[in-house]
PDB file of N, CA, C and O in Angstrom:
ATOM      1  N   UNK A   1      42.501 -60.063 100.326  1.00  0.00           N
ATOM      2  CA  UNK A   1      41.789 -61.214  99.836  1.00  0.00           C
ATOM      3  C   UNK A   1      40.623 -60.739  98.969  1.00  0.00           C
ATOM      4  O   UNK A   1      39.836 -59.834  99.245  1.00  0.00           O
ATOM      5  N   UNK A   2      40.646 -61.496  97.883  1.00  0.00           N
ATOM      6  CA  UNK A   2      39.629 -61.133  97.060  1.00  0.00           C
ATOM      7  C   UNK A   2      38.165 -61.416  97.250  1.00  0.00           C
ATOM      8  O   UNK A   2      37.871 -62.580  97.524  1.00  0.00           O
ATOM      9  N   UNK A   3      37.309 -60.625  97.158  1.00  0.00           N
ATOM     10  CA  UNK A   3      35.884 -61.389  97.659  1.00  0.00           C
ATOM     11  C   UNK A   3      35.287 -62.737  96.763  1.00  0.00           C
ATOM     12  O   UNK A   3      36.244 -63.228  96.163  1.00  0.00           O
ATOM     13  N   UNK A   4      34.249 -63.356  96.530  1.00  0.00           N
ATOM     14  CA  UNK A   4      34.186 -64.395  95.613  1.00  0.00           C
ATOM     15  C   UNK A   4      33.224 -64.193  94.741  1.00  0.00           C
ATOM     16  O   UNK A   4      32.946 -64.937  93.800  1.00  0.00           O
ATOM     17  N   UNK A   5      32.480 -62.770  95.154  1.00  0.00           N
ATOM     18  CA  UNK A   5      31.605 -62.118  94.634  1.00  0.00           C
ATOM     19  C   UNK A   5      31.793 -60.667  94.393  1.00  0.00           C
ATOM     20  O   UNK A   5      32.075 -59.968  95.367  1.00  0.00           O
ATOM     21  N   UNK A   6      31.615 -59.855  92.643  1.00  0.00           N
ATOM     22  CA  UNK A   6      32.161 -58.879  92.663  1.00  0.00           C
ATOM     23  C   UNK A   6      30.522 -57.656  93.002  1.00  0.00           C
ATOM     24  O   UNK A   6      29.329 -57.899  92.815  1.00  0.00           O
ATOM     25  N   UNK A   7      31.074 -56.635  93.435  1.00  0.00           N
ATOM     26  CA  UNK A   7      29.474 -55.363  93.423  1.00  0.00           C
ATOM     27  C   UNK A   7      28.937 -55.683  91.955  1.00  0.00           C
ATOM     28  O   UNK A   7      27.726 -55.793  91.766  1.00  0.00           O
ATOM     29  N   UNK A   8      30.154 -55.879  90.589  1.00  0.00           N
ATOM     30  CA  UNK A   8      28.867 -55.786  89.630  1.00  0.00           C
ATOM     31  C   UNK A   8      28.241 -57.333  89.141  1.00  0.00           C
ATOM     32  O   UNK A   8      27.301 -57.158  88.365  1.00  0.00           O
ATOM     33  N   UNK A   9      28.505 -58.688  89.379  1.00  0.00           N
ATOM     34  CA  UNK A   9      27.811 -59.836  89.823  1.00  0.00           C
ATOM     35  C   UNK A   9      26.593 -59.482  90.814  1.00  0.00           C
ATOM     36  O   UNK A   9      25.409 -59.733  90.590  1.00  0.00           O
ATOM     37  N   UNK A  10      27.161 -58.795  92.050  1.00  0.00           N
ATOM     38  CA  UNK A  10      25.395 -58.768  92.625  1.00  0.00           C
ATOM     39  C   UNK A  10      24.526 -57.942  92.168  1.00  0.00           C
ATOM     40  O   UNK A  10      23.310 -58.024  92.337  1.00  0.00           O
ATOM     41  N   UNK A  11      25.357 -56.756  91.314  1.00  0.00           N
ATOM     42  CA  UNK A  11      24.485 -55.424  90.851  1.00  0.00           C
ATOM     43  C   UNK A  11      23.420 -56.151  89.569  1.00  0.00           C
ATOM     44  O   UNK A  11      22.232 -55.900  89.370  1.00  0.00           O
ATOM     45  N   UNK A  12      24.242 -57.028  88.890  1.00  0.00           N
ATOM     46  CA  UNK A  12      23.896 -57.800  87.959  1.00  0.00           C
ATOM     47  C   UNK A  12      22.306 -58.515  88.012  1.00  0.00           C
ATOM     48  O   UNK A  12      21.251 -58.395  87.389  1.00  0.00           O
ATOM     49  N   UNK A  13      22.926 -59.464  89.350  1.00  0.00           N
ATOM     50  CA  UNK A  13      21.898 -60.457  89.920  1.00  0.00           C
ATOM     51  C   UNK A  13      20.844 -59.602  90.195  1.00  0.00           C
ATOM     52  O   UNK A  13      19.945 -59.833  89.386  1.00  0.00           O
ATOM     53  N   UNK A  14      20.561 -58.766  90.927  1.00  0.00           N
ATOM     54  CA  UNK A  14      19.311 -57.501  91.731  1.00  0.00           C
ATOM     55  C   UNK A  14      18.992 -57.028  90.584  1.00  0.00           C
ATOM     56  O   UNK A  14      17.818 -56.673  90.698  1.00  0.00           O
ATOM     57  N   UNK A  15      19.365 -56.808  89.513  1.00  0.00           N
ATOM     58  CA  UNK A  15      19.208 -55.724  88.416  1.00  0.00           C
ATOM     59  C   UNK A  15      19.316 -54.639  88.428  1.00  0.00           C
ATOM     60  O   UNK A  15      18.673 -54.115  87.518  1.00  0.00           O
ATOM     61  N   UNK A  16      20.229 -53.469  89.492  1.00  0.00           N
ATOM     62  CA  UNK A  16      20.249 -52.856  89.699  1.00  0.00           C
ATOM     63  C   UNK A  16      21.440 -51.976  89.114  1.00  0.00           C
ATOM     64  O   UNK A  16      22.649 -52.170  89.247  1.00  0.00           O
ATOM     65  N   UNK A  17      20.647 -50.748  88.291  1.00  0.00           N
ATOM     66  CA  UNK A  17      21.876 -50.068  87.306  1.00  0.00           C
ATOM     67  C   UNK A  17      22.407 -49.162  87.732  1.00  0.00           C
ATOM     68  O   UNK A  17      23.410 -48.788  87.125  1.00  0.00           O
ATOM     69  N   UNK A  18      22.089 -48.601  88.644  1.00  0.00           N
ATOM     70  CA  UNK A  18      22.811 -46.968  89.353  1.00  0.00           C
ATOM     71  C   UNK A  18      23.647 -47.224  90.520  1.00  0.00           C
ATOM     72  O   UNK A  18      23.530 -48.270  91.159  1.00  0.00           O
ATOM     73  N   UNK A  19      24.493 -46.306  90.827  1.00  0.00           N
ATOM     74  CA  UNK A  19      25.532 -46.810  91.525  1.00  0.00           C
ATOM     75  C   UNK A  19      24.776 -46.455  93.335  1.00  0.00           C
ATOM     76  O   UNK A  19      25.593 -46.506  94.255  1.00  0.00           O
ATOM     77  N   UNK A  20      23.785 -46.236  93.578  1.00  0.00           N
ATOM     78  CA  UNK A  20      23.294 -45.545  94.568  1.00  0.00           C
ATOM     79  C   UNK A  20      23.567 -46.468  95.850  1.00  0.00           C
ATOM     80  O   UNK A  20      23.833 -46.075  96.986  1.00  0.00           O
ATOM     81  N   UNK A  21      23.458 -47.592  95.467  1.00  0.00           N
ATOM     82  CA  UNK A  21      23.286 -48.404  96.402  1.00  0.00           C
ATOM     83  C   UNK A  21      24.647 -49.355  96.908  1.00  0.00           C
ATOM     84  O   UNK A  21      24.627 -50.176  97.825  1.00  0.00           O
ATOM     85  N   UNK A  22      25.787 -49.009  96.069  1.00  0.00           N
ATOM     86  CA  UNK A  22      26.943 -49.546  95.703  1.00  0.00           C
ATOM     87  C   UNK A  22      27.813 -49.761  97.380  1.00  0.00           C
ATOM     88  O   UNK A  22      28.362 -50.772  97.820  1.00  0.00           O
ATOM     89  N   UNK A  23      27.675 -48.545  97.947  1.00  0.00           N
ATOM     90  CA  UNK A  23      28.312 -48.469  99.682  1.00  0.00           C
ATOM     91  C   UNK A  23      27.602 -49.775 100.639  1.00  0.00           C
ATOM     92  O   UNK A  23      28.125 -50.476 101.506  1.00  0.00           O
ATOM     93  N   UNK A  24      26.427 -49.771 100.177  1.00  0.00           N
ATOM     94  CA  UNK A  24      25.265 -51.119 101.388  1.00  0.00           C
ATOM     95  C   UNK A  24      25.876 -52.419 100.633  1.00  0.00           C
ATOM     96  O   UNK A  24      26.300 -53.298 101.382  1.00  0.00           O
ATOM     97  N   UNK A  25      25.978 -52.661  99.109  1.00  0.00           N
ATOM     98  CA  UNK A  25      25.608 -53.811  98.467  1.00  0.00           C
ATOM     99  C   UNK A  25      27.173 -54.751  98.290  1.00  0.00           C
ATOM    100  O   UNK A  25      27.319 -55.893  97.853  1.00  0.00           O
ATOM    101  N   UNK A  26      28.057 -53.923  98.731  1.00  0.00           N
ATOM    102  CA  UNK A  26      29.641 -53.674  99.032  1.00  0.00           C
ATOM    103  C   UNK A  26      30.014 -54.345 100.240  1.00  0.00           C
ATOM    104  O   UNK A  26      30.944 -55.135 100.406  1.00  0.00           O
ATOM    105  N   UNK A  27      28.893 -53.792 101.328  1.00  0.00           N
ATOM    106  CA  UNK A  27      29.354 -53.779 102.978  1.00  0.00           C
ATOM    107  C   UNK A  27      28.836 -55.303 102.992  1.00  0.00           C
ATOM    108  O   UNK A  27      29.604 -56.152 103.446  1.00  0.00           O
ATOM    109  N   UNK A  28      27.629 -55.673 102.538  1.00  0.00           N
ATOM    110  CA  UNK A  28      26.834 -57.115 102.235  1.00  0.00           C
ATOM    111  C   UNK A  28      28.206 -58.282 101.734  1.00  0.00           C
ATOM    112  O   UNK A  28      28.378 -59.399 102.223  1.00  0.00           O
ATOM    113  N   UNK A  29      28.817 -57.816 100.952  1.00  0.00           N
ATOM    114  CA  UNK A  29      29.318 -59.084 101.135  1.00  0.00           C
ATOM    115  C   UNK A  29      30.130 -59.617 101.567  1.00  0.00           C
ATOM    116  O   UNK A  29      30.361 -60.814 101.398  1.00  0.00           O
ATOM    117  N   UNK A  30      30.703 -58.916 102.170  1.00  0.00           N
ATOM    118  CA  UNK A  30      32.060 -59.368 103.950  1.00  0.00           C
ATOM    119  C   UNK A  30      31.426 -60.760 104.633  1.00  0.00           C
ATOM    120  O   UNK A  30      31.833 -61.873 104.966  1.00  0.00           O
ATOM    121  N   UNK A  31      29.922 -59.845 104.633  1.00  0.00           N
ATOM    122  CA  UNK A  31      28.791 -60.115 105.807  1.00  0.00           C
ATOM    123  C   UNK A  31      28.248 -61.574 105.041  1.00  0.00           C
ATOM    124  O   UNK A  31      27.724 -62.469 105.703  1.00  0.00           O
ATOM    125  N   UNK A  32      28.422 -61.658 103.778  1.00  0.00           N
ATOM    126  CA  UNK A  32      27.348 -62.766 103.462  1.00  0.00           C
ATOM    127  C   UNK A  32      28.930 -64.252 103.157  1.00  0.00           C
ATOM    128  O   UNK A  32      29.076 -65.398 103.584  1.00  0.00           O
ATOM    129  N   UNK A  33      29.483 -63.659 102.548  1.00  0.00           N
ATOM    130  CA  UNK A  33      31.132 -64.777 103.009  1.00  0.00           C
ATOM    131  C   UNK A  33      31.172 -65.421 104.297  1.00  0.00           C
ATOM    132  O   UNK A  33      31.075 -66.639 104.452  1.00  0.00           O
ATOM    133  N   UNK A  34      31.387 -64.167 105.660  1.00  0.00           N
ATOM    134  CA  UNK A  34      31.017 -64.864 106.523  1.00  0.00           C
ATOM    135  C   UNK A  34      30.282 -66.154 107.086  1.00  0.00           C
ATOM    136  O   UNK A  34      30.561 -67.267 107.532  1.00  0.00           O
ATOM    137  N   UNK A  35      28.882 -65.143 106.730  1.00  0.00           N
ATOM    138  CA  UNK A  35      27.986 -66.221 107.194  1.00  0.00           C
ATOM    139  C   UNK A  35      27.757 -67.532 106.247  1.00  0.00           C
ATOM    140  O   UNK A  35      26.738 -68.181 106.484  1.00  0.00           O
ATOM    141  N   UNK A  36      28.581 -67.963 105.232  1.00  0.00           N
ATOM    142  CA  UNK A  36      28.741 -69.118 104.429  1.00  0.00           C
ATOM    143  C   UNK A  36      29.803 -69.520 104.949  1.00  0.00           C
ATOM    144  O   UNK A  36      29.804 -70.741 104.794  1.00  0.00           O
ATOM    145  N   UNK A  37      30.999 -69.109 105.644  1.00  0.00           N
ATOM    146  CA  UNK A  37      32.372 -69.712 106.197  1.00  0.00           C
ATOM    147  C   UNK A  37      31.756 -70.274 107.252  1.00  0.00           C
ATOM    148  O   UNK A  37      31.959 -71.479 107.399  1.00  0.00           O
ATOM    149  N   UNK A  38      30.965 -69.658 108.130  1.00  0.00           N
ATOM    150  CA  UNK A  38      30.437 -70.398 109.216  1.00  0.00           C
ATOM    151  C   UNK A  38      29.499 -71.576 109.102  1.00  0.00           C
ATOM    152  O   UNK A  38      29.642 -72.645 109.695  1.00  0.00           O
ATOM    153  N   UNK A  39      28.520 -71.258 108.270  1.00  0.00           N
ATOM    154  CA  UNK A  39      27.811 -72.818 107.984  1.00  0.00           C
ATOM    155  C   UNK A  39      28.833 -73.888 107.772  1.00  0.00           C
ATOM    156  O   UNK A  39      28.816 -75.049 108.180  1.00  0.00           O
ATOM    157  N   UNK A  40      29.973 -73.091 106.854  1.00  0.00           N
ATOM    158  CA  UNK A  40      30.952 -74.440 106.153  1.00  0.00           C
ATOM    159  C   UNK A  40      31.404 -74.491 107.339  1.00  0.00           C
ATOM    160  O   UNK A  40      31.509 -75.711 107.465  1.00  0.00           O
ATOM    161  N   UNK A  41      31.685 -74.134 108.126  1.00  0.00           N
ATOM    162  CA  UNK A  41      33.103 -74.979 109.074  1.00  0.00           C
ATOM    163  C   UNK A  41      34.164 -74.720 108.570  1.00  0.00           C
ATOM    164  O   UNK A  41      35.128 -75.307 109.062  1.00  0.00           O
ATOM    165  N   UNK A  42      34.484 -73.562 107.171  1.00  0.00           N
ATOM    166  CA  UNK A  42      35.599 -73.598 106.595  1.00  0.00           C
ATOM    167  C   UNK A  42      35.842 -72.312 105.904  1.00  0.00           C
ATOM    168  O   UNK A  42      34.786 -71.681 105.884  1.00  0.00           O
ATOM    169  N   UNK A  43      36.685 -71.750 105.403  1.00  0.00           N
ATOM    170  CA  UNK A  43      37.288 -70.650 104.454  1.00  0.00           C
ATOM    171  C   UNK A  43      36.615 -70.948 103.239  1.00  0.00           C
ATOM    172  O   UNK A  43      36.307 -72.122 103.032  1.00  0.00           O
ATOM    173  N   UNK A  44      36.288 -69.917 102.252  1.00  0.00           N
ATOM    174  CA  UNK A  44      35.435 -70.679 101.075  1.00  0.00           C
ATOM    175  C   UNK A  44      37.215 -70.795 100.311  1.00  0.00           C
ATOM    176  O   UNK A  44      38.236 -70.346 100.832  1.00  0.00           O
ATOM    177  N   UNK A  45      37.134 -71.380  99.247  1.00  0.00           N
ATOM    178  CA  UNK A  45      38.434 -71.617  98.527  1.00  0.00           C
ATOM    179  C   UNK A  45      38.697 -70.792  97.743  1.00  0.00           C
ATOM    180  O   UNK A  45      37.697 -70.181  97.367  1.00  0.00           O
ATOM    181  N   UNK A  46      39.674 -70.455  97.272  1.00  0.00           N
ATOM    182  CA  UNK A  46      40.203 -69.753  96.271  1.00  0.00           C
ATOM    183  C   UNK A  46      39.523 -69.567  95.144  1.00  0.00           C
ATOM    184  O   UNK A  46      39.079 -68.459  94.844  1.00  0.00           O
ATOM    185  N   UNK A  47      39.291 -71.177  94.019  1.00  0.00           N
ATOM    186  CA  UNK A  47      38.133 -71.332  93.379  1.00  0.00           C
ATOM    187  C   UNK A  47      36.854 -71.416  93.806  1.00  0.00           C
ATOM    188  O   UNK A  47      36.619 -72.554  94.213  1.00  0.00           O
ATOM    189  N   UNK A  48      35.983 -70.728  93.879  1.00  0.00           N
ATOM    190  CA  UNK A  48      34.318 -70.519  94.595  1.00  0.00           C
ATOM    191  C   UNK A  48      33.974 -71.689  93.714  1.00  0.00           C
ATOM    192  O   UNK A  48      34.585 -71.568  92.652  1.00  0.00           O
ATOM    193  N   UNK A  49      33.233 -72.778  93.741  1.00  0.00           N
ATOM    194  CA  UNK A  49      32.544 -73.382  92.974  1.00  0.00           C
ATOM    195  C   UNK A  49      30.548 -72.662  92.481  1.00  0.00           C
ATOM    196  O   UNK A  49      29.806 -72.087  93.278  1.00  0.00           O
ATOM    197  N   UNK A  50      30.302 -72.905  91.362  1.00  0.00           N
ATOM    198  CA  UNK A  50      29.336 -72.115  91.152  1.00  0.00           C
ATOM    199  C   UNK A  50      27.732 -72.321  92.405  1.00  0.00           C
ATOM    200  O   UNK A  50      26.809 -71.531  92.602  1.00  0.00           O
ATOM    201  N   UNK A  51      27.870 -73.036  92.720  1.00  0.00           N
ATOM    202  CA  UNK A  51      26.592 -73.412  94.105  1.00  0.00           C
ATOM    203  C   UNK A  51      27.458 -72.531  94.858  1.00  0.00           C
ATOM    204  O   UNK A  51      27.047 -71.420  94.524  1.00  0.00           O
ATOM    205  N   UNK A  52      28.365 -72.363  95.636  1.00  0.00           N
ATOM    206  CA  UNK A  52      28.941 -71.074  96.637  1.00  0.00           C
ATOM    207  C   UNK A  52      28.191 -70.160  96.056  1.00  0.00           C
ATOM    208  O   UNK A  52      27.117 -69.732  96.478  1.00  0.00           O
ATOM    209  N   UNK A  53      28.922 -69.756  94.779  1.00  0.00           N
ATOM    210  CA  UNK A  53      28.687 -68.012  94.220  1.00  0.00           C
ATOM    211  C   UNK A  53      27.528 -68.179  94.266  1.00  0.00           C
ATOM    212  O   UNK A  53      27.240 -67.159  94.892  1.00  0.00           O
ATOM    213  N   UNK A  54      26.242 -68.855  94.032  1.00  0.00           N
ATOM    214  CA  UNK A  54      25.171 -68.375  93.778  1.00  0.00           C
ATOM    215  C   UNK A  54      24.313 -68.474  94.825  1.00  0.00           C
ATOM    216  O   UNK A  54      23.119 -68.238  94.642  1.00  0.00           O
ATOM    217  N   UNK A  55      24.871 -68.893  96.273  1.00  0.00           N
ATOM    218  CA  UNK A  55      24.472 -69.380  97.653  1.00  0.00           C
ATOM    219  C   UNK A  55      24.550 -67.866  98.025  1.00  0.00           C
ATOM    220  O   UNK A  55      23.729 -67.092  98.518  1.00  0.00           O
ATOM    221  N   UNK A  56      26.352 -67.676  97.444  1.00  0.00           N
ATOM    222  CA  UNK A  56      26.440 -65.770  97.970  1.00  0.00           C
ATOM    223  C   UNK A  56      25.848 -64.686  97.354  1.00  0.00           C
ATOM    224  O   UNK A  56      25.893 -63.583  97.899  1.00  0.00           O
ATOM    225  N   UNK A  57      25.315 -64.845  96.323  1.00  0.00           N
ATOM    226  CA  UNK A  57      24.761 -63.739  95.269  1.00  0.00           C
ATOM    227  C   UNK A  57      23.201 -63.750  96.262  1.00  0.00           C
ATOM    228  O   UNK A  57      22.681 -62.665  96.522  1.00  0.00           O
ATOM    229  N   UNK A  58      22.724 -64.718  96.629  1.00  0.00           N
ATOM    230  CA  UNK A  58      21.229 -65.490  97.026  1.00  0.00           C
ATOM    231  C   UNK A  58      21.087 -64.323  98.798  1.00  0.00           C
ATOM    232  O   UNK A  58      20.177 -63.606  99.215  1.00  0.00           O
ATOM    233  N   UNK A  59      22.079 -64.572  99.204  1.00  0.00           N
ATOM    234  CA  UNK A  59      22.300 -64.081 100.906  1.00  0.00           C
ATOM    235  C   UNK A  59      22.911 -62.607 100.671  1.00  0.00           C
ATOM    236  O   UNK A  59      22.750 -61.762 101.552  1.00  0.00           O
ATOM    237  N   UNK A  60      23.458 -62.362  99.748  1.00  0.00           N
ATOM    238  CA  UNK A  60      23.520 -60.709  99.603  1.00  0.00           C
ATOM    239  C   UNK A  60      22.100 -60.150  99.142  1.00  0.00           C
ATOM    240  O   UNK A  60      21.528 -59.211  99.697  1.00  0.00           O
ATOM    241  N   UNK A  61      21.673 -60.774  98.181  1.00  0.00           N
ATOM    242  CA  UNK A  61      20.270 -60.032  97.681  1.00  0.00           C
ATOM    243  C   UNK A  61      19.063 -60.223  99.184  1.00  0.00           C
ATOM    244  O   UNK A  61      18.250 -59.367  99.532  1.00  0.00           O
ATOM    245  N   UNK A  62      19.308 -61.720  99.914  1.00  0.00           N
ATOM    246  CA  UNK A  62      18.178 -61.465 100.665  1.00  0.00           C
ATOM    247  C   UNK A  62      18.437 -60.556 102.204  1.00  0.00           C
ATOM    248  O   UNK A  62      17.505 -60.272 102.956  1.00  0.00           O
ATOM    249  N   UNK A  63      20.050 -60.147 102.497  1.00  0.00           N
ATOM    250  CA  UNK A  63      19.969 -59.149 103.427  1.00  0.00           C
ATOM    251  C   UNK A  63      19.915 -57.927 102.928  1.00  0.00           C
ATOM    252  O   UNK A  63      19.898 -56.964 103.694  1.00  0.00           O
ATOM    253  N   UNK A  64      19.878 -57.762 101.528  1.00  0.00           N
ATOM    254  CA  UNK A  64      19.515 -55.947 100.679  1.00  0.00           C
ATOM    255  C   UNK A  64      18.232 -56.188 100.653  1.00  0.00           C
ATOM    256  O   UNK A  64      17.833 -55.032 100.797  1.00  0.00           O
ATOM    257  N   UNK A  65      17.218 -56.870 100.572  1.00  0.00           N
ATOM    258  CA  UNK A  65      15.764 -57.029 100.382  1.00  0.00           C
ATOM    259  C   UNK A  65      15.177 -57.424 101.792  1.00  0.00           C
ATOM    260  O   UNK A  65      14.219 -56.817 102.269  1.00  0.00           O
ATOM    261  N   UNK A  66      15.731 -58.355 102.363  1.00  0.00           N
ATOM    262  CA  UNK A  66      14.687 -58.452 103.656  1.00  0.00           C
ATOM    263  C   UNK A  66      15.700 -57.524 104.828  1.00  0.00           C
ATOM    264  O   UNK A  66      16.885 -57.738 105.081  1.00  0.00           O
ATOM    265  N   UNK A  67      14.901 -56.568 105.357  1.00  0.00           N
ATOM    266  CA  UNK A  67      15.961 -55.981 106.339  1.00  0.00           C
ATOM    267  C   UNK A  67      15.534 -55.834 107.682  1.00  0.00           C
ATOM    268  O   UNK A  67      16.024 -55.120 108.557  1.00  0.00           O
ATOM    269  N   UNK A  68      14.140 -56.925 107.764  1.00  0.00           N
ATOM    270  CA  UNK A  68      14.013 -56.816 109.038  1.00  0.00           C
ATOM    271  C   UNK A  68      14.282 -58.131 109.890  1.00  0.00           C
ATOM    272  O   UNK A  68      13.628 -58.465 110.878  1.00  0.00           O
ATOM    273  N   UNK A  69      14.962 -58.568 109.542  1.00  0.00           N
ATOM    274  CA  UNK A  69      15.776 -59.978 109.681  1.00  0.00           C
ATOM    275  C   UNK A  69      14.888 -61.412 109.308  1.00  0.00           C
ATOM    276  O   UNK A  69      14.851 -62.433 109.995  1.00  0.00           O
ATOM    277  N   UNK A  70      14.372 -61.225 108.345  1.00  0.00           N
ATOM    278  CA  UNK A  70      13.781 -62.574 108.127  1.00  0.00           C
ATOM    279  C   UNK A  70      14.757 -63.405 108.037  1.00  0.00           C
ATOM    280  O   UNK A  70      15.967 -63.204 107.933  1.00  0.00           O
ATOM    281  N   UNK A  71      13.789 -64.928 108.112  1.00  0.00           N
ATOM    282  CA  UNK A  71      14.403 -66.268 107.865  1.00  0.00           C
ATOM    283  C   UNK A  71      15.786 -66.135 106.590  1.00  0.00           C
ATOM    284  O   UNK A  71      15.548 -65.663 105.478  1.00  0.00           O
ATOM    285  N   UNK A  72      16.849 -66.510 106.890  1.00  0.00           N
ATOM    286  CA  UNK A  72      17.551 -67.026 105.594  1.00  0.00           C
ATOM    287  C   UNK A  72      16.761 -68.297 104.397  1.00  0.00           C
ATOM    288  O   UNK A  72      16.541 -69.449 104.769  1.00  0.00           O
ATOM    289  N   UNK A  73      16.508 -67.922 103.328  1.00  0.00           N
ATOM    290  CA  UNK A  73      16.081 -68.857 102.155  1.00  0.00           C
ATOM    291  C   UNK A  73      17.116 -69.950 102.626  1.00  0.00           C
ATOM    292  O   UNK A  73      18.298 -69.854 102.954  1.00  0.00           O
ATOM    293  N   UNK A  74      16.088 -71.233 102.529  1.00  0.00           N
ATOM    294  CA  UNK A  74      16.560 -72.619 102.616  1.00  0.00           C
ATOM    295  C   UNK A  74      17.566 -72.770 101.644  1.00  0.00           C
ATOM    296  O   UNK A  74      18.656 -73.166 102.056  1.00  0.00           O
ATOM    297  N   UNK A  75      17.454 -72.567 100.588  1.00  0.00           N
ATOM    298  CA  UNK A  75      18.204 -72.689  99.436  1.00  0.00           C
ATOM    299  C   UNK A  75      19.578 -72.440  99.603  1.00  0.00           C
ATOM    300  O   UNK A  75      20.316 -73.167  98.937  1.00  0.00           O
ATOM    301  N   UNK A  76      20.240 -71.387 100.505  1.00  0.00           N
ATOM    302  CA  UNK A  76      21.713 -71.276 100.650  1.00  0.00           C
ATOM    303  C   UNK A  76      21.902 -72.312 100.984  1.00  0.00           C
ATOM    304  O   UNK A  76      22.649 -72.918 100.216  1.00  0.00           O
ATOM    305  N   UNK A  77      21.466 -73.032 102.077  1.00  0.00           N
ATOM    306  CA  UNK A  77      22.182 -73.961 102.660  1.00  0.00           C
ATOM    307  C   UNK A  77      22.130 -75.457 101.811  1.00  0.00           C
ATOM    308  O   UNK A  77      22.861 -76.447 101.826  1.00  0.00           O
ATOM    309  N   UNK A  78      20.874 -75.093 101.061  1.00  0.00           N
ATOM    310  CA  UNK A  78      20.808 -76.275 100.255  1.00  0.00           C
ATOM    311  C   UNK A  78      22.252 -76.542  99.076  1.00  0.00           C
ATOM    312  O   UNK A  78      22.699 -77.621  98.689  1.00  0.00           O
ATOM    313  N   UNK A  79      22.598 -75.505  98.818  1.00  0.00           N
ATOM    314  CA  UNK A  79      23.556 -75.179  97.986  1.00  0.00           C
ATOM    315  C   UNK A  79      25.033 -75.153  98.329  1.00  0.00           C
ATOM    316  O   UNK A  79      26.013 -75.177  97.585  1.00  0.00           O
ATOM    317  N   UNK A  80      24.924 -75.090  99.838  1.00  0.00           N
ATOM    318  CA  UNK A  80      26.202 -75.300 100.833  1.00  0.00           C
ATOM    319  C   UNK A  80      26.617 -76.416 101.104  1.00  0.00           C
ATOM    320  O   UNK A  80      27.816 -76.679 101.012  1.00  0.00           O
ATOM    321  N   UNK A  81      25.580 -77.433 101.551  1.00  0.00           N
ATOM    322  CA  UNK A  81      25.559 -78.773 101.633  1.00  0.00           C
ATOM    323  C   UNK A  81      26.628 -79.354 101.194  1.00  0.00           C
ATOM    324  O   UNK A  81      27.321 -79.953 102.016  1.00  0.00           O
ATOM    325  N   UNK A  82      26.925 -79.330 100.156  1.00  0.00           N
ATOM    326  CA  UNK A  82      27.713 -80.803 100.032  1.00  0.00           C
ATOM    327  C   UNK A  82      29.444 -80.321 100.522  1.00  0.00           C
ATOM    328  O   UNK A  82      30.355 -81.147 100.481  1.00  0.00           O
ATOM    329  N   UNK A  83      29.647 -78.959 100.942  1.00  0.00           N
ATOM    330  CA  UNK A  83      30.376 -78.105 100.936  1.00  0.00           C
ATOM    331  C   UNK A  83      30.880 -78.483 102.452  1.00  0.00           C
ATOM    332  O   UNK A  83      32.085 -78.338 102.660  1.00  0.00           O
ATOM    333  N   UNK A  84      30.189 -78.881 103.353  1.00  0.00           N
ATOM    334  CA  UNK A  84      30.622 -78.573 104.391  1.00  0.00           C
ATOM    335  C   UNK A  84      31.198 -79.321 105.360  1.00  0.00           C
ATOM    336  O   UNK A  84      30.826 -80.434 105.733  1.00  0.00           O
ATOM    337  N   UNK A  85      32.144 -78.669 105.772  1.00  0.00           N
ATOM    338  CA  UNK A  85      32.993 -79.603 106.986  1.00  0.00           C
ATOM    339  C   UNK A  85      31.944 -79.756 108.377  1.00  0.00           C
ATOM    340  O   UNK A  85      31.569 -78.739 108.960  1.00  0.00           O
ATOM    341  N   UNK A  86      31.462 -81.315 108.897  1.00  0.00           N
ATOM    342  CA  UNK A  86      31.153 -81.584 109.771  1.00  0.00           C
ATOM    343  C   UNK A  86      31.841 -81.764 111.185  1.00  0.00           C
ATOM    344  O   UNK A  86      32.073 -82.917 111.549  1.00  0.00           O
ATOM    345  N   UNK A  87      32.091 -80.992 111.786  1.00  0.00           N
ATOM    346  CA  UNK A  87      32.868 -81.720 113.131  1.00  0.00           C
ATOM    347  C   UNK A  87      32.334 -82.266 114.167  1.00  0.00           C
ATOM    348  O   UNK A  87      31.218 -81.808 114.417  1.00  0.00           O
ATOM    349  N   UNK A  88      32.759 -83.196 114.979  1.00  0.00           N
ATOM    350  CA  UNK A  88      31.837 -84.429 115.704  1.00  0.00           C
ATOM    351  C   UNK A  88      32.477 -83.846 117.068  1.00  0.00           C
ATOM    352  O   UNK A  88      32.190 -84.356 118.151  1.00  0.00           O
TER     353      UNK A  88
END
């Protein structure tokens, strides 16, 4: 399965030009899919719509930058929102 985000989209996003960091920024986004499948209640889709990708670009950069577990930025979820399956 293809990720929905590629290393050079986030390398892009961070601004980051050397490959040094490529093994962490790689492992990040298993980890940041995840944790957007779980808010959704769902698989992200085939087509990512651009609020996903930039929910996931947002949660890869803030677990490469905050690493001592801060808060997740409101903003993913703000961006998840309309995305998500509610179950009652």
């Amino acid at each position: 399965m293809a990720e929905p985000v590629t290393l050079a989209e986030i390398k892009t996003y961070l601004r980051i030009d050397g490959g040094e960091e490529d093994t962490l920024l790689a492992a990040l986004i298993p980890i940041a899919r995840e944790h957007c499948e779980n808010y959704l209640n769902a698989s992200l889709p085939a087509e990512v719509p651009t609020p996903m990708k930039l929910a996931l670009l947002v949660l890869v950069c803030h677990f490469y930058e905050e690493r001592a577990g801060e808060e997740i930025p409101p903003v993913v979820y703000t961006l998840l929102s309309p995305y998500r399956n509610i179950h009652w």
